[in-house]
C-alpha positions as CSV (number, residue, x, y, z in Angstrom):
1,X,-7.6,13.2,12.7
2,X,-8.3,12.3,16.1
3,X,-6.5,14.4,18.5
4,X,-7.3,13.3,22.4
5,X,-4.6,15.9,23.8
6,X,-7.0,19.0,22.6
7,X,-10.0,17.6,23.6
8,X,-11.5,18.9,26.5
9,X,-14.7,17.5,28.4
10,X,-17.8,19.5,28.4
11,X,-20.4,19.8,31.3
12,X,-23.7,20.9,31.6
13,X,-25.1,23.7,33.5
14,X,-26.0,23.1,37.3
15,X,-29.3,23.4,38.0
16,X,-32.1,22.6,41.1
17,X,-33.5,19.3,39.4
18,X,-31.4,16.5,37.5
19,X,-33.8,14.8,34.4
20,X,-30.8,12.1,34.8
21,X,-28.4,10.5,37.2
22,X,-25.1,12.4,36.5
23,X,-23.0,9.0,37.4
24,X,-20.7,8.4,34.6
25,X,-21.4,5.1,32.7
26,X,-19.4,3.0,30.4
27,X,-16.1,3.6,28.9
28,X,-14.9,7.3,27.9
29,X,-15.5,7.9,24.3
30,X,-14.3,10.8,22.1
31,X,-16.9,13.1,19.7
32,X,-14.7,14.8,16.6
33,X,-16.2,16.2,14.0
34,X,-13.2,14.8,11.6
35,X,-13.0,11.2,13.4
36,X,-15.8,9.7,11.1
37,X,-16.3,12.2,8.5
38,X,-14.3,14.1,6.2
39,X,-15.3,18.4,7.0
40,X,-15.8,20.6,4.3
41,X,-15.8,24.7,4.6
42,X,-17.5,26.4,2.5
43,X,-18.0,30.5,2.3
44,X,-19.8,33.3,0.3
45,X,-17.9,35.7,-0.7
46,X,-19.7,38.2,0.3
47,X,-19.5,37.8,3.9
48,X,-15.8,36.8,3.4
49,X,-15.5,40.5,2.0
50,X,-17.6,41.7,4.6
51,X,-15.9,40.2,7.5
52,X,-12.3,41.5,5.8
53,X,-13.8,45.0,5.3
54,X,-15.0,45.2,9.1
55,X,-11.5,44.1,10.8
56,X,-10.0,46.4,8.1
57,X,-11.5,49.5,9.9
58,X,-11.5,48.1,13.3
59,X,-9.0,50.0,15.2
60,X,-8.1,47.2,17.4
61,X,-6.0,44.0,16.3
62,X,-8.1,42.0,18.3
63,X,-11.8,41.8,17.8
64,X,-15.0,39.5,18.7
65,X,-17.3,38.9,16.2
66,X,-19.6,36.0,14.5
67,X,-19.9,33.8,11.7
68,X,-23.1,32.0,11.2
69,X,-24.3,29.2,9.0
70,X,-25.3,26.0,8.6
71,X,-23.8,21.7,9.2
72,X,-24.9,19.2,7.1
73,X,-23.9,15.8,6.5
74,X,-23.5,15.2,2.5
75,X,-26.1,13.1,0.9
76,X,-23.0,10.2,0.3
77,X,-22.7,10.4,4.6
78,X,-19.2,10.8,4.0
79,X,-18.7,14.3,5.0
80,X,-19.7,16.9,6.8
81,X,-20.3,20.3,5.3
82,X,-19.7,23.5,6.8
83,X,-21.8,26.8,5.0
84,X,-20.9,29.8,6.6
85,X,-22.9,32.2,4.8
86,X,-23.5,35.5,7.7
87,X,-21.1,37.7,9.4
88,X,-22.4,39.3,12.9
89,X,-20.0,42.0,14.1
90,X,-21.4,41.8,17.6
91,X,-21.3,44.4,20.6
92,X,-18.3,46.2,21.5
93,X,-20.0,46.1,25.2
């Protein structure tokens, strides 16, 4: 579902040289993930039960911490795939 309210507009970094004019150009377009395809999540269980375990013992109810995998679009280009199959606690500093 296409939801122009919560998008926000992303920049680039500034930096000494420019590889292109930063002008806008054209008309303003949206880029969702959902506005073309249908997303799919899928998770091991394992880092599911890993991820639980960790904020289990965390002493905070707040916590930062990664989960890492993989996007694909399916082989009918219908949807987009999600894996999430690594959990990174991070740094506490």
């Amino acid at each position: 579902r296409f939801v122009p309210e919560r998008m926000v507009p992303f920049s680039f970094p500034l930096s000494k040289r420019a590889l292109w004019d930063p002008v806008p150009m054209g008309d303003v377009i949206g880029s969702h993930i959902a506005y073309y395809r249908n997303p799919k999540l899928s998770m091991m269980e394992k880092t599911l039960r890993l991820a639980y375990r960790h904020a289990k013992q965390h002493e905070k109810k707040l916590f930062s911490c990664f989960l890492l995998g993989t996007l694909a679009v399916d082989k009918d280009e219908e949807s987009v795939t999600l894996t999430i199959d690594r959990f990174d606690p991070g740094r506490e500093v």
